[in-house]
C-alpha positions as CSV (number, residue, x, y, z in Angstrom):
1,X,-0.8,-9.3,25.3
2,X,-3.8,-6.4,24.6
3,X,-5.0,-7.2,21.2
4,X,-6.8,-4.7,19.1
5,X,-10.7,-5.4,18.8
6,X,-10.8,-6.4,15.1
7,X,-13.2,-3.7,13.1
8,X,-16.0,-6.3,12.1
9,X,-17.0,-9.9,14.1
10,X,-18.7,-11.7,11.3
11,X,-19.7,-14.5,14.0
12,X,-18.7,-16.5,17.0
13,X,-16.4,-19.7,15.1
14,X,-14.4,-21.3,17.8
15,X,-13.2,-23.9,15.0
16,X,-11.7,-20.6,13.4
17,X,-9.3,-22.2,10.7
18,X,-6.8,-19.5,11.9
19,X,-5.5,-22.3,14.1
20,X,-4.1,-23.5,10.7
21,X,-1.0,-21.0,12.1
22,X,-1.7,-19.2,15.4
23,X,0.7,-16.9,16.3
24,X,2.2,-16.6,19.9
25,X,3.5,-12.7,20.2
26,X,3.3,-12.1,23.9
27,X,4.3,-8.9,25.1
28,X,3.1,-6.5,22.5
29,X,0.3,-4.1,22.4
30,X,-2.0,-3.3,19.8
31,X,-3.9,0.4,20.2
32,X,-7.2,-0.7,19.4
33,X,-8.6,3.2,18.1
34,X,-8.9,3.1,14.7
35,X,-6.9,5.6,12.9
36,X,-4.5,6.2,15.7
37,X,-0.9,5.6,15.0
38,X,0.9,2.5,16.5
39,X,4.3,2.3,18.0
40,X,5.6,-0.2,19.9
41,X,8.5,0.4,21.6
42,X,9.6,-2.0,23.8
43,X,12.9,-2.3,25.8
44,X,15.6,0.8,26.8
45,X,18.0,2.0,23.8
46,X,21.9,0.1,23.8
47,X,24.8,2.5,24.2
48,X,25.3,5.2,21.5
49,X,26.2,4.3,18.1
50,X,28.9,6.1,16.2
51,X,29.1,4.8,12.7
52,X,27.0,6.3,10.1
53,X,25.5,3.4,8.2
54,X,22.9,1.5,8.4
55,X,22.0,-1.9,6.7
56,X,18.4,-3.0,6.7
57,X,16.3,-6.2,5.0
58,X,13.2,-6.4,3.4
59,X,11.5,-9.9,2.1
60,X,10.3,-8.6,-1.3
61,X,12.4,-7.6,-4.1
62,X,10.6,-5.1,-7.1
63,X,10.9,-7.4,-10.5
64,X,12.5,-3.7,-11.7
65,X,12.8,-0.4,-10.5
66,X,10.3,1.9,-13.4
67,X,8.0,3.6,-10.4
68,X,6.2,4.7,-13.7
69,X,5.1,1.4,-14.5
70,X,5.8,-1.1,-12.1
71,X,3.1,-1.5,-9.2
72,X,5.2,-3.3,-6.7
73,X,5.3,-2.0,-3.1
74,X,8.9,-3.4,-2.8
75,X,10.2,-0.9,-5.2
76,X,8.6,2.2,-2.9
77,X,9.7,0.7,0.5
78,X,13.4,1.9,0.2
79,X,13.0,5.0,-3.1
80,X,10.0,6.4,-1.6
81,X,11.1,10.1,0.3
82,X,15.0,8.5,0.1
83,X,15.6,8.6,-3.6
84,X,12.0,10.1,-5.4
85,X,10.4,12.7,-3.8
86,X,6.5,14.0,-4.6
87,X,5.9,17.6,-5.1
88,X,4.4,17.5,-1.4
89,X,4.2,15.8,1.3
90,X,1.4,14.2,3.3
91,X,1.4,13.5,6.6
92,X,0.1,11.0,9.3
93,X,-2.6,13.0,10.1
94,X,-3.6,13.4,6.2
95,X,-2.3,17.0,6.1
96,X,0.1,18.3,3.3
97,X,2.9,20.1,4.4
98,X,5.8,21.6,1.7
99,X,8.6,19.9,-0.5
100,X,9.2,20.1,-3.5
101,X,6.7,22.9,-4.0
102,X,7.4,25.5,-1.0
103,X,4.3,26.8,-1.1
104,X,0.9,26.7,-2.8
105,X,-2.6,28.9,-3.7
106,X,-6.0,27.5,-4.8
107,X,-7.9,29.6,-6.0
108,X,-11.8,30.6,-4.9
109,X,-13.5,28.2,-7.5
110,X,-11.0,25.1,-7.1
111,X,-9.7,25.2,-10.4
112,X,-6.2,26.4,-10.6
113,X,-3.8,25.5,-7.9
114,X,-0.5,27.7,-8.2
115,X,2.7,25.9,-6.9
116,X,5.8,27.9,-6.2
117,X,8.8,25.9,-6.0
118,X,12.1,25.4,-4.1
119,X,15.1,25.6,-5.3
120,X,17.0,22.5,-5.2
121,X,19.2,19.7,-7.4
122,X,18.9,16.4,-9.1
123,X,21.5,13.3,-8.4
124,X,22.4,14.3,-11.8
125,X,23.5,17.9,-11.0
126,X,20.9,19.1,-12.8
127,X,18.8,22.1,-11.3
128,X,15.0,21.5,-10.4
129,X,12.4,23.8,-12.0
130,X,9.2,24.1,-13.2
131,X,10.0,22.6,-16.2
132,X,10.6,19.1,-14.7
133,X,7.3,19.5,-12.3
134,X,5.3,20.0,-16.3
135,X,7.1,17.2,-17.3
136,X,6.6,14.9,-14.5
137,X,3.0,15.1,-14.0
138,X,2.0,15.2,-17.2
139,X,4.3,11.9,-17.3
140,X,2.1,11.1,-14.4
141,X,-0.9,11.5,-16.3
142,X,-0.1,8.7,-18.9
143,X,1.1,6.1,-16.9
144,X,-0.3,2.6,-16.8
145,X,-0.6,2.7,-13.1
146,X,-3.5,3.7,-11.7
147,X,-1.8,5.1,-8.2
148,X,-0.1,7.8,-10.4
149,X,-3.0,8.2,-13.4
150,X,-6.5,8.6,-11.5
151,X,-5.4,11.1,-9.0
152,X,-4.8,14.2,-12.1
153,X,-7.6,12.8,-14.2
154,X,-8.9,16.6,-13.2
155,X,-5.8,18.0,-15.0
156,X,-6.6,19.6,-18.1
157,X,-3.2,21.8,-18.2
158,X,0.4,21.8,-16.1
159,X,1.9,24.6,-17.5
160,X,5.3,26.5,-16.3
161,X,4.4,30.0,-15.0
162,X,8.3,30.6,-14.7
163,X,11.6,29.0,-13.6
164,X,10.1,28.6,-10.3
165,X,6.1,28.9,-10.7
166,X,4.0,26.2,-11.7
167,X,0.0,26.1,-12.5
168,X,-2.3,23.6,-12.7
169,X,-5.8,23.9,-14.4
170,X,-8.4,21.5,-13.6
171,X,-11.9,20.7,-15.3
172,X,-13.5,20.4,-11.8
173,X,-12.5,20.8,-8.0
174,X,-10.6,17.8,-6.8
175,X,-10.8,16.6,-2.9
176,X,-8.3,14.3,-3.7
177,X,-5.7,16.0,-5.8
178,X,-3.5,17.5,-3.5
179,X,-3.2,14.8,-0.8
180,X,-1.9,12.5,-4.3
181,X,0.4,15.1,-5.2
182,X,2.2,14.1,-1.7
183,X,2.1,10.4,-3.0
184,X,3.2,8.6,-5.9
185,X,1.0,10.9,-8.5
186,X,3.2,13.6,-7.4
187,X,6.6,12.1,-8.2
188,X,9.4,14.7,-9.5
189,X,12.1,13.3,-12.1
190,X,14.4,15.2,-14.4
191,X,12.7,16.6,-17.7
192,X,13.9,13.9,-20.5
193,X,14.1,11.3,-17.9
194,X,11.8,8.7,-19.7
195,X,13.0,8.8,-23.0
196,X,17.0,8.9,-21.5
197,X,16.9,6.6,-18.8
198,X,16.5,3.3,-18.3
199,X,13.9,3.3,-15.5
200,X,14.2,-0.4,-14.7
201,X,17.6,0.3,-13.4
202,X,18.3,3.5,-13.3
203,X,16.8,6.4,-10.9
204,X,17.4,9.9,-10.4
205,X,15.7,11.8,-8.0
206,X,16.3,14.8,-5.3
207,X,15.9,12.8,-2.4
208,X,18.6,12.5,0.2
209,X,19.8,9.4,-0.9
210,X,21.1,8.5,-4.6
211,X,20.7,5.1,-5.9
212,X,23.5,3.1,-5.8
213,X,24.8,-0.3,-6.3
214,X,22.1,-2.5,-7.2
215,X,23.1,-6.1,-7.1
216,X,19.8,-8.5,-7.8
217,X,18.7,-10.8,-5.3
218,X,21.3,-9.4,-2.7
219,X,20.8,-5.6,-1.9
220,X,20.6,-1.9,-3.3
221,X,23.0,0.4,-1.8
222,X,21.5,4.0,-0.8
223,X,24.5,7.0,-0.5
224,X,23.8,10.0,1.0
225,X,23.4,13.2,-1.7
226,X,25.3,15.7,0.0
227,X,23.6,18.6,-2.5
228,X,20.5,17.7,-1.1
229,X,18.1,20.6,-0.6
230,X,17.2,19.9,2.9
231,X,19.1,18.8,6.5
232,X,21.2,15.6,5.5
233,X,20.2,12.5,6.7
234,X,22.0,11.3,9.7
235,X,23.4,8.0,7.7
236,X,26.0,8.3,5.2
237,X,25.1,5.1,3.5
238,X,22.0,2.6,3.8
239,X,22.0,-0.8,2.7
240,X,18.8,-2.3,2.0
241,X,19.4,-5.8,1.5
242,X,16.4,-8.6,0.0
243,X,16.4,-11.6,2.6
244,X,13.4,-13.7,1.1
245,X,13.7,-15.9,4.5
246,X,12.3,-13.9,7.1
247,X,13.6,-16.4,9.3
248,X,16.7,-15.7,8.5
249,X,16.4,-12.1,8.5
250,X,15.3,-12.5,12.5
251,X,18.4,-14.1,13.0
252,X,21.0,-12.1,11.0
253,X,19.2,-9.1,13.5
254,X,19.4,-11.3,16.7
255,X,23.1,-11.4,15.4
256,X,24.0,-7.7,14.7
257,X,24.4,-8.5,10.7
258,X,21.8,-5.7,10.2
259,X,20.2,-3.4,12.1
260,X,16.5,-3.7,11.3
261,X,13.7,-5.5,9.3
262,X,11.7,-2.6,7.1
263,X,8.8,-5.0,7.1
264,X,7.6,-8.1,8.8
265,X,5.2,-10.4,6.3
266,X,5.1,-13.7,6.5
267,X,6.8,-16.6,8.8
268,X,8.7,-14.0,11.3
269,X,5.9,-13.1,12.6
270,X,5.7,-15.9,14.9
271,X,9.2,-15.1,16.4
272,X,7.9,-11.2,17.0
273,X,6.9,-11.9,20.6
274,X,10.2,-13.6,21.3
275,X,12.1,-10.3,20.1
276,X,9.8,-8.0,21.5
277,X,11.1,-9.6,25.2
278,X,15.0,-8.5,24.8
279,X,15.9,-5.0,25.3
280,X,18.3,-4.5,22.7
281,X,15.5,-4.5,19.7
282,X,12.1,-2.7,19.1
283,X,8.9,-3.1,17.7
284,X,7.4,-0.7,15.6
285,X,3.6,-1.1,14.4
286,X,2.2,1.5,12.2
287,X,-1.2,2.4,12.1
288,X,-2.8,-0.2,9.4
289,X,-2.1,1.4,5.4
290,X,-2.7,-1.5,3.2
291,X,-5.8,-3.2,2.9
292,X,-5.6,-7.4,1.9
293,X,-8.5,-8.1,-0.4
294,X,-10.1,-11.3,-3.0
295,X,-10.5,-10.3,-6.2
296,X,-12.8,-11.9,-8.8
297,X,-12.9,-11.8,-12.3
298,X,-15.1,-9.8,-14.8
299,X,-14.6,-11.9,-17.3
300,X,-15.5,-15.6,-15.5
301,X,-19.3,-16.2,-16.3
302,X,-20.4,-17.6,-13.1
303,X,-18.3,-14.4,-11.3
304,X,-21.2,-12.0,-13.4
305,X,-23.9,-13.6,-11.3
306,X,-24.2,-10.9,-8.4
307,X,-25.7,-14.1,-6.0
308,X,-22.3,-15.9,-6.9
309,X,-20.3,-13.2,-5.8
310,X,-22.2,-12.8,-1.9
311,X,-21.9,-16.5,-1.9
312,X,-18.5,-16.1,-2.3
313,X,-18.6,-13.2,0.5
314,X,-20.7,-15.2,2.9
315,X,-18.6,-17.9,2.9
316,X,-15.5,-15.6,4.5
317,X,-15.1,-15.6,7.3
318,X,-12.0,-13.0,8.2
319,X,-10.7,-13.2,11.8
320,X,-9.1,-16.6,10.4
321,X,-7.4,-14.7,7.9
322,X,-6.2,-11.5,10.3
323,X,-5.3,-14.0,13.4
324,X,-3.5,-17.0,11.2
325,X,-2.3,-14.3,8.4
326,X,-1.3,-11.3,10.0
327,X,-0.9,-12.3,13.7
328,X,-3.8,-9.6,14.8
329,X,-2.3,-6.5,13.7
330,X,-4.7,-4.9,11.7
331,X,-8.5,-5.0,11.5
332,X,-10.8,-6.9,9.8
333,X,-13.2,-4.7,7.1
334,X,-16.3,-5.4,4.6
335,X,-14.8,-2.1,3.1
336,X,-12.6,-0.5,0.8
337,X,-11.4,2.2,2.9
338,X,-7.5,3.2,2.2
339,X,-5.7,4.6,4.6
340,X,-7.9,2.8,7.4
341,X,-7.9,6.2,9.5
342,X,-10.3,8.3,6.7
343,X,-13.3,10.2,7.9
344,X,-16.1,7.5,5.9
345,X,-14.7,4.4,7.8
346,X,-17.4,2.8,9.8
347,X,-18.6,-1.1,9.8
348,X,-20.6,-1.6,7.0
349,X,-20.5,-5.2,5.9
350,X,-23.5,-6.5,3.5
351,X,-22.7,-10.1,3.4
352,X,-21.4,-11.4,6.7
353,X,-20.1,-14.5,7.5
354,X,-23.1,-17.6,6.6
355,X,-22.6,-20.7,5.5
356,X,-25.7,-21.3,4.9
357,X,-27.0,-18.1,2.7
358,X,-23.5,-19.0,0.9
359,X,-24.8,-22.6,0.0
360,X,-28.3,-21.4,-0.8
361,X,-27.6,-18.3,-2.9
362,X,-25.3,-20.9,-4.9
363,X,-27.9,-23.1,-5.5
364,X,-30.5,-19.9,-6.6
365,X,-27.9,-19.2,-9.3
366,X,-27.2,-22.7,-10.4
367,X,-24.1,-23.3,-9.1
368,X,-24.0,-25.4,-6.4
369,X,-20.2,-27.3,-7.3
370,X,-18.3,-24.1,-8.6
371,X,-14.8,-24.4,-9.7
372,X,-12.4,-21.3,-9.9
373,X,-9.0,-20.5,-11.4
374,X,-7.1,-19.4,-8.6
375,X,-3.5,-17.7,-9.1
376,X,-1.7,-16.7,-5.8
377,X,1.6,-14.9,-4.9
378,X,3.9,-16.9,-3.1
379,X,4.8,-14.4,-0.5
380,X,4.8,-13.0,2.2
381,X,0.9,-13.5,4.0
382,X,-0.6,-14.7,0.6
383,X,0.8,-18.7,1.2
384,X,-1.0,-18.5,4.5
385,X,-4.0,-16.7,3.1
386,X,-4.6,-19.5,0.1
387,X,-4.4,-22.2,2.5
388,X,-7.6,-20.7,4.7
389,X,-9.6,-19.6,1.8
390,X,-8.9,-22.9,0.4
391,X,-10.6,-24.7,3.2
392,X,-13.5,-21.6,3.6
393,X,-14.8,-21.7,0.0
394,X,-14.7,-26.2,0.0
395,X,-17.2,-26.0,3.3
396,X,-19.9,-24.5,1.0
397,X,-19.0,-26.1,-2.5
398,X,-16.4,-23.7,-4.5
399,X,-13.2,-25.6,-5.1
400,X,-10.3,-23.3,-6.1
401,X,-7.6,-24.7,-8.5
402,X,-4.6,-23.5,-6.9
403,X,-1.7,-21.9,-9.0
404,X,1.6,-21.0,-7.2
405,X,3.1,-17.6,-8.7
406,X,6.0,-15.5,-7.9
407,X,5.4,-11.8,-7.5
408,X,6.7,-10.4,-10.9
409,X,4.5,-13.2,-13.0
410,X,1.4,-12.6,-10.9
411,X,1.7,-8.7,-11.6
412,X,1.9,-9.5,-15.2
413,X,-0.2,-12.3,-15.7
414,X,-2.8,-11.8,-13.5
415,X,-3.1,-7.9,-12.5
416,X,-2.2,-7.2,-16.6
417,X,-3.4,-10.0,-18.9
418,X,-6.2,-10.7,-16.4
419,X,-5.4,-14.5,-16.4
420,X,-7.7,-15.6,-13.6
421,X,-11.4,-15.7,-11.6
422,X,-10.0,-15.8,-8.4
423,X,-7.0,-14.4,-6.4
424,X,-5.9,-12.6,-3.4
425,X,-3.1,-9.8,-3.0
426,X,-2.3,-7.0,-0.4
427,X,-2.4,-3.1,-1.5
428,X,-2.9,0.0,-0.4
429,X,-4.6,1.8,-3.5
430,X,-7.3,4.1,-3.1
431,X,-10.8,3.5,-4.0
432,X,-11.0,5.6,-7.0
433,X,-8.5,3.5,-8.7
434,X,-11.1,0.8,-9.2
435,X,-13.3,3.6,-11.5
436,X,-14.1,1.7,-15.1
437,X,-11.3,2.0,-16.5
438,X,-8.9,3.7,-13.6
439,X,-6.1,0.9,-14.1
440,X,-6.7,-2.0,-11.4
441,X,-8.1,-5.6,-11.1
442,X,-11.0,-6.1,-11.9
443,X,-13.5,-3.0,-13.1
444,X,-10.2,-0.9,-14.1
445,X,-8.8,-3.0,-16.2
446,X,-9.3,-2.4,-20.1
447,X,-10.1,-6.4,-20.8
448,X,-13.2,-5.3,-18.0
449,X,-16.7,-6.6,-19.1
450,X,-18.6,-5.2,-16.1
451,X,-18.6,-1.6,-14.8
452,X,-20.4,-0.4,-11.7
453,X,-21.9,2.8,-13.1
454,X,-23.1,4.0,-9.6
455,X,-19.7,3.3,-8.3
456,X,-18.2,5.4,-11.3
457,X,-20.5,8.6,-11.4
458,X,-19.6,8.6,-7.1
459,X,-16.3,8.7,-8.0
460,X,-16.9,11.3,-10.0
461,X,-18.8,13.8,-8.7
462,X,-17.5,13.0,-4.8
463,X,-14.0,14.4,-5.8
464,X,-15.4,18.0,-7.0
465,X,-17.3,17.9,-3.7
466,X,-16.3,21.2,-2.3
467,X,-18.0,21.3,1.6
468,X,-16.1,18.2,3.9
469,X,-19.1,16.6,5.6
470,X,-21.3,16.1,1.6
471,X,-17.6,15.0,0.8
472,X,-17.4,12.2,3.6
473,X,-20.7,11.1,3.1
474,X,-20.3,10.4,-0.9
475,X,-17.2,8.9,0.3
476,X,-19.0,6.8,2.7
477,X,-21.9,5.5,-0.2
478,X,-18.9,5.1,-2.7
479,X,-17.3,2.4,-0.1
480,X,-20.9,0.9,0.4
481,X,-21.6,0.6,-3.3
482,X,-18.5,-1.3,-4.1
483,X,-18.6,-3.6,-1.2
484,X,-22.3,-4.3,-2.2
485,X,-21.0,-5.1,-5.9
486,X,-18.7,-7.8,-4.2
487,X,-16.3,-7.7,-7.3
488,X,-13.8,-7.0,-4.3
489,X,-14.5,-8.7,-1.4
490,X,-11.3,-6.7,1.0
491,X,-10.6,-8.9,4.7
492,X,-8.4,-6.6,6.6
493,X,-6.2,-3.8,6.7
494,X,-3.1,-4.7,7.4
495,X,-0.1,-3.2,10.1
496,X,3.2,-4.5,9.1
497,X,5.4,-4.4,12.0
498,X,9.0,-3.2,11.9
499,X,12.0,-5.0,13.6
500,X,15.1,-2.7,15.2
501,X,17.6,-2.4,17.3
502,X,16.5,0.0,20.0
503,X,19.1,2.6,19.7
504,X,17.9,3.0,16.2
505,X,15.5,6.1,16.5
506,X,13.2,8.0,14.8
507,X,10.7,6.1,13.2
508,X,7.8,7.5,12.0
509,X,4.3,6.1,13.5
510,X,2.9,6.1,10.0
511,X,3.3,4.7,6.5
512,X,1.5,5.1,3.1
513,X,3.7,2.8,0.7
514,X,5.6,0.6,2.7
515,X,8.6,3.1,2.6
516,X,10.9,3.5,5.2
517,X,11.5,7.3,5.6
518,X,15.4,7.3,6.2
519,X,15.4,11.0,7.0
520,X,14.5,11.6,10.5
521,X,16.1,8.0,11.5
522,X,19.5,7.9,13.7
523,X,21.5,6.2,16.2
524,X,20.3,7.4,19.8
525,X,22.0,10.1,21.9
């Protein structure tokens, strides 16, 4: 096995506590580059496939299906590009390519971007126009999420030019608006469709796929939309089924129950090597797109101590965490840098791993025996992941008072009411999300006592940054600032390998939110 040289080495720990689960997953390969897309693809395809359905598992089901409002990566994995599709689309190497929008002027000074559109239909048999695009991102613009919010915070005006012309006005130039319009910012729903539907269970896009059958706690049933604007799909129907048990989900593949795992978390990891060695299933790693990250609370008094907080930081120490948690696929990182491939990357780390400067910058600040609240999400790495920070923070005197949480009462209780001091979670949110006020734990939150001023006015005046290399260097003092605040302390960006058979083709080498793209996937020749 080549394993990818992790991005920071705190220190040389031999008693690393990632021997708490060490994972044996001989017979991949990890592409050590950072930024470079990886695909494993081990073993030669089975004979040819004729049926035109597919059924897939994932381990994570959404607590309900409102993109608008609910934050949940399991709701994107299977609606993202299938069912919703964004005004544009970005690709692997960050550029935007056409969609929704067929093609698109800026003009000289930055501030108006003019978006003609394609013609094409809603599930609903509804036509798409510009009237849905004003509606939709103006939508956009109010909603509680800060993934589709932040991104058109530059958007003064959306306004409907005709049937098929759209303009945006902005206050100020934006680096980072027309990437987002290719993510969830730029989502495209039917004029009406929040006051008429009911999100939570209903969705109507102009994807390829239309939501189906949704059963809870046993799949969501995809059917191909045969108005679709663009080539068909190759499947007919796509099952994506919610097998908790990744265990389980190994062995209904092993079987021939399903045809592939969208995402690999937890437990399965362990059995990836053993898969990996029969020809009749594939690997699939992904360049790393979410980032795994501790999060501590504005409002806890101790937390607003700045020493508290590098204690806290020197006291991690993360190649337990990527080795134990995540089986070494990924990179360890000091910085908030989302996706891991951006321009600004580099190894900045300001508190590295010392037990020592931990224990004494405790004392300094008075707290030399700190207890925290600590709320964690019972799934996939995070079990794993409480269990080592556990045992990291007690060697220098923080004990955490563990609280077990599923995924939809940790979203509400913790990332809304802000019910904690300490907790952990996986995402792949951009930085400018954590602005004062921008909508995420902890500065962006509106129960927030703390802001980070410096951080905010970066944030700020980086996105109207019109020449690329002043751009990526605000970015790059933006990423330092933060990690200096320690308010986030992030441990590693994360690759979540794929599991399918090998006559399934297709995949793409690169993911932003977890989704599996159905569209270029099909049975091999």
């Amino acid at each position: 096995m080549v394993v990818a040289d992790t991005a920071v080495r705190q220190a040389t720990r031999p008693e690393a506590l990632g021997s708490l689960r060490r994972r044996q997953v001989a017979g991949l390969a990890l592409v050590a580059a950072v930024g470079l897309a990886l695909s494993g693809v081990l073993g030669p395809a089975v004979a040819q496939e004729t049926r035109t359905t597919l059924t897939w598992s994932h381990p994570q089901e959404p607590p309900n299906w409102n993109y608008w409002a609910t934050g949940a990566s399991a709701l994107t994995v299977p609606t993202f590009h299938n069912i919703l599709e964004p005004l544009v689309e970005k690709l692997g190497d960050g550029s935007i390519a056409p969609l929704l929008a067929e093609s698109w002027e800026i003009s000289s000074d930055g501030l108006t971007y003019t978006f003609r559109l394609r013609e094409a239909k809603f599930h609903d048999g509804s036509d798409f126009d510009a009237g849905d695009v004003v509606y939709s991102l103006l939508k956009n613009k109010e909603s509680p999420q800060a993934t589709l919010r932040t991104p058109l915070a530059t958007v003064t005006a959306v306004e409907a030019v005709d049937a098929r012309t759209v303009r945006l006005t902005l206050s100020q130039p934006s680096q980072r608006l027309l990437p987002n319009l290719g993510l969830m910012a730029g989502i495209i729903v039917p004029e009406g469709a929040h006051e008429t539907l009911d999100l939570a269970s209903q969705m109507i896009g102009t994807g390829p796929y239309t939501f189906g059958e949704y059963r809870p706690d046993v799949h969501l049933k995809l059917v191909r939309f045969e108005d679709y604007w663009g080539e068909k799909p190759f499947f007919t129907e796509v099952t994506h089924r919610f097998i908790p048990d990744e265990t389980a989900a190994i062995n209904a593949l092993l079987a021939g129950e399903i045809d592939m795992i969208a995402s690999v978390f937890g437990e399965g990891l362990d059995r990836i090597g053993t898969v990996a060695q029969d020809p009749k299933f594939n690997v699939i790693i992904p360049a790393p797109f979410e980032t795994n990250y501790m999060i501590l609370s504005t409002r806890a008094e101790p937390l607003r101590d700045i020493r508290v907080r590098q204690a806290i930081a020197h006291a991690i120490f993360r190649d337990d965490y990527l080795e134990a948690a995540q089986a070494g696929y990924g990179k360890t990182t000091c910085q908030w840098v989302v996706p891991f491939s951006e321009p600004w990357n580099n190894d900045y780390c300001p508190y590295p791993f010392d037990q020592e400067r931990s224990r004494a910058l405790l004392r300094e600040a008075g707290y030399p025996d700190l207890t925290l609240d600590f709320p964690f999400v019972n799934v996939a790495e995070h079990p794993t992941i409480k269990d080592i920070v556990v045992a990291q923070l007690a060697e220098v005197g923080i004990t955490l008072n563990v609280r077990t949480l599923d995924l939809a009462t940790w979203l509400k209780q913790v990332n809304t009411d802000g019910d904690y001091q300490f907790t952990n979670i996986t995402s792949n949110v951009t930085i400018d999300t954590f602005v004062c006020g921008g909508g995420r734990q902890p500065l962006g939150r509106p129960d927030t006592v703390e802001c980070l001023p410096e951080f905010d006015e970066l944030v700020k005046t980086s996105d109207a940054i019109i020449d690329r290399d002043e751009y990526i260097a605000a970015m790059a003092k933006m990423a330092a600032v933060f990690a200096d605040s320690a308010w986030i302390i992030p441990i590693h960006a994360k690759s979540t390998p794929t599991l399918t058979r090998s006559d399934l083709v297709g995949h793409k080498s690169y993911r932003f939110r977890v989704e599996m793209d159905l569209r270029p996937l099909r049975w091999a020749d």
